[in-house]
C-alpha positions in Angstrom: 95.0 124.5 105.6 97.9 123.7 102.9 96.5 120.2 102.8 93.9 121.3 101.5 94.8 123.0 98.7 97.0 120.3 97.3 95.5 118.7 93.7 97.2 116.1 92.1 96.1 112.3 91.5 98.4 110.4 93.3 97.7 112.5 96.6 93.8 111.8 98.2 92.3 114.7 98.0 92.1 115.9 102.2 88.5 118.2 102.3 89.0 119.7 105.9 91.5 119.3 108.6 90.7 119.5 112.6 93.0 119.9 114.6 93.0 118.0 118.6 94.3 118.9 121.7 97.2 116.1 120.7 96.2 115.0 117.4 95.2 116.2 114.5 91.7 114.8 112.0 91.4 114.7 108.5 88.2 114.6 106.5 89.5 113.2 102.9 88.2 110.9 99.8 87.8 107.2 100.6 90.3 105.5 98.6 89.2 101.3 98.2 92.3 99.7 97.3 94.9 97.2 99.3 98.1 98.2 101.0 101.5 98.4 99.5 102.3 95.3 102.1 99.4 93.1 100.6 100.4 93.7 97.4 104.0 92.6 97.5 102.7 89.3 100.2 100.5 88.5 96.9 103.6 89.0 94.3 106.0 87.3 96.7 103.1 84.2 96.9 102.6 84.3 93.2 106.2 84.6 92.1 107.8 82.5 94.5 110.3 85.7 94.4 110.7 89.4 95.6 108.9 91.6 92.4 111.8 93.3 90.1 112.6 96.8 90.6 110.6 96.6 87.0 108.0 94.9 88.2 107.4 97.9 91.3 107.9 100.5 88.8 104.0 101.2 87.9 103.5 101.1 91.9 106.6 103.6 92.9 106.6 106.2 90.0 103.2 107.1 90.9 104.3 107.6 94.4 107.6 109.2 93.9 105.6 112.0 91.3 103.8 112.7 94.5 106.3 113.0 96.7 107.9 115.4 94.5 105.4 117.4 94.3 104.7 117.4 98.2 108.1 118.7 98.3 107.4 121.4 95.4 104.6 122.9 98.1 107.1 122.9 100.6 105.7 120.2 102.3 107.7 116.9 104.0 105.6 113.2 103.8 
């Protein structure tokens, strides 16, 4: 499975994929973290204000290298 195969550490790292009659399951890393949502709640709370484009940088370059590279394998996210 292509999923598999992908390495890079922005991406969790997907060991096996099974596939359903309508569905598909993954068996990947366990990420512990928060959401992108809870995140910008607890900015929003703490500024009193949206974050800057600034302040999402370190959150969206991470995710956009990813992206790219998704696209690089020729995959779509």
């Amino acid at each position: 499975v292509k999923l598999a195969r992908l390495s890079h550490p922005n991406i969790v790292k997907v060991f096996h994929y099974i596939p359903g009659e309508t569905t598909g399951f993954m068996i990947m890393d366990f990420v512990d973290g928060r959401t992108l949502a809870d995140h910008l709640a607890e900015c929003r709370a703490r500024l009193n204000r949206p974050p800057t484009l600034e302040e999402l940088r370190p959150l969206l370059e991470p995710a956009l290298d990813a992206l790219a590279y998704l696209h690089g394998a020729g995959l779509v996210h």
